[in-house]
MARKOL-120921 format. One record per residue (C-alpha): x, y, z. Coordinates in steps of 0.2 Angstrom, whole numbers, plus 2048, in hexadecimal, padded with zeros to 3 digits. Layout:
BEGIN
<r east="X" north="Y" up="Z"/>
...
//
This chain:
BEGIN
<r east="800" north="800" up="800"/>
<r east="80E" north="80B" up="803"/>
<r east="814" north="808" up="7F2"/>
<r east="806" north="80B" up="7EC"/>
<r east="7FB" north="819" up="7F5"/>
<r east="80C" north="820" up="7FD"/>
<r east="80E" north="821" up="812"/>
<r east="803" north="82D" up="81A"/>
<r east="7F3" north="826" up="80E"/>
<r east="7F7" north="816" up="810"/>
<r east="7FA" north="815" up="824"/>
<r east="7E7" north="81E" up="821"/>
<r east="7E0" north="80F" up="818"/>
<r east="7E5" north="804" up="823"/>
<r east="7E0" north="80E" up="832"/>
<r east="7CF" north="80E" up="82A"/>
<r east="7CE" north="7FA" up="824"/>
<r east="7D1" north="7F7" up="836"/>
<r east="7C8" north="805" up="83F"/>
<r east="7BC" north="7F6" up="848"/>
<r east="7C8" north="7EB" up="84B"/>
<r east="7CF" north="7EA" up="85D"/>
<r east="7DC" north="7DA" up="85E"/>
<r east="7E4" north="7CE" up="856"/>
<r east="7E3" north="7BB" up="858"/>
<r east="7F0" north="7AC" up="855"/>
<r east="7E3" north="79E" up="854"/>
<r east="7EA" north="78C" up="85C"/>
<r east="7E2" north="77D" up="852"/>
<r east="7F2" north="774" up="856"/>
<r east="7F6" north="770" up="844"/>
<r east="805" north="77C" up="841"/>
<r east="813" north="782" up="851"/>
<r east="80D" north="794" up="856"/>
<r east="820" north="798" up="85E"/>
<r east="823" north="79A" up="84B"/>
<r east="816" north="7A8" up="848"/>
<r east="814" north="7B0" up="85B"/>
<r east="823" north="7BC" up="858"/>
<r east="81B" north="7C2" up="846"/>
<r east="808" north="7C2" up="84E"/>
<r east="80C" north="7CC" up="85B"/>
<r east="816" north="7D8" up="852"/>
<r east="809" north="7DB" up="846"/>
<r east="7F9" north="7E0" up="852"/>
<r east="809" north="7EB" up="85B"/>
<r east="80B" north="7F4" up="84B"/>
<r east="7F9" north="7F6" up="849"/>
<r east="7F4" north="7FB" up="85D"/>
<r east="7EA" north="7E9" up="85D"/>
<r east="7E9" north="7DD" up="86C"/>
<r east="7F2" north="7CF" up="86A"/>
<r east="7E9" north="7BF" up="870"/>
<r east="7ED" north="7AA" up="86C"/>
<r east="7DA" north="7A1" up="86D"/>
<r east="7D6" north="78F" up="86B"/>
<r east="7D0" north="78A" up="859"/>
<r east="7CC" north="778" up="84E"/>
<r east="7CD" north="775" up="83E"/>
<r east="7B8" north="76B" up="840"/>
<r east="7B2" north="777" up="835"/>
<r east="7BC" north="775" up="829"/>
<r east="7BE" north="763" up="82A"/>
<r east="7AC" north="760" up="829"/>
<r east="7AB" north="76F" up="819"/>
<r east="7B5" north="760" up="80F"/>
<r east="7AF" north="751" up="816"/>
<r east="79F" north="755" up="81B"/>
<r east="78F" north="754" up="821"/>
<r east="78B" north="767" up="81B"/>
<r east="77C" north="769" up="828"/>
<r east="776" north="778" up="82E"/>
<r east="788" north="77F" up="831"/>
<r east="789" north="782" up="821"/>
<r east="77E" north="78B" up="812"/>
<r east="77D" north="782" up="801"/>
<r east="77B" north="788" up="7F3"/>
<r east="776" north="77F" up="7E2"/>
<r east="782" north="783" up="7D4"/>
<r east="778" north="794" up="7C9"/>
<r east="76F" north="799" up="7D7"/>
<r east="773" north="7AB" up="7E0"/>
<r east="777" north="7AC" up="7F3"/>
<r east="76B" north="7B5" up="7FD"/>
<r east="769" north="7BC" up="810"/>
<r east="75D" north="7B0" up="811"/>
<r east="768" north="7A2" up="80D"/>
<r east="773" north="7A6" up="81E"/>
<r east="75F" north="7A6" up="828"/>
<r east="759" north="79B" up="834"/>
<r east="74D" north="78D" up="828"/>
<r east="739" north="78B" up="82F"/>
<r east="73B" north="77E" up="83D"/>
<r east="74E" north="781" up="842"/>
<r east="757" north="78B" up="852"/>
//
């Protein structure tokens, strides 16, 4: 961005893109060593006056995204047909 919009504009984009954002999270799903990232995580949400936190994570989601069932944690959509708010609605009959 700096490249591109020069220092003082682009430090003012990203101020804006992250106006609402108020920390930064290292998510621990154990499949990778967070000692290799902490350093870097922690230095980013320095640079950018976020809180720095590590929180508890799995990979469920996605394991069940590529293996399945797609049940109610997940909105499908037939190929050709458009995505709607209504789509990501609760469905007659269900919490």
């Amino acid at each position: 961005m700096v490249e591109k919009y020069g220092p003082v504009r682009a430090k003012q984009l990203v101020d804006i893109y992250l106006r609402h954002y108020t920390r930064l999270a290292l998510i621990d799903t154990g499949q990778y060593e967070l000692d290799r990232y902490r350093a870097h995580t922690r230095a980013t949400a320095e640079r950018f006056g976020l809180r720095y936190e590590e929180i508890q994570g799995s990979t469920a989601l996605i394991e069940k995204m590529v293996t399945g069932p797609w049940d109610g944690e997940f909105v499908v959509v037939p190929p050709g047909r458009s995505i709607t708010y209504a789509d990501f609605l609760p469905k007659e009959g269900e919490p």
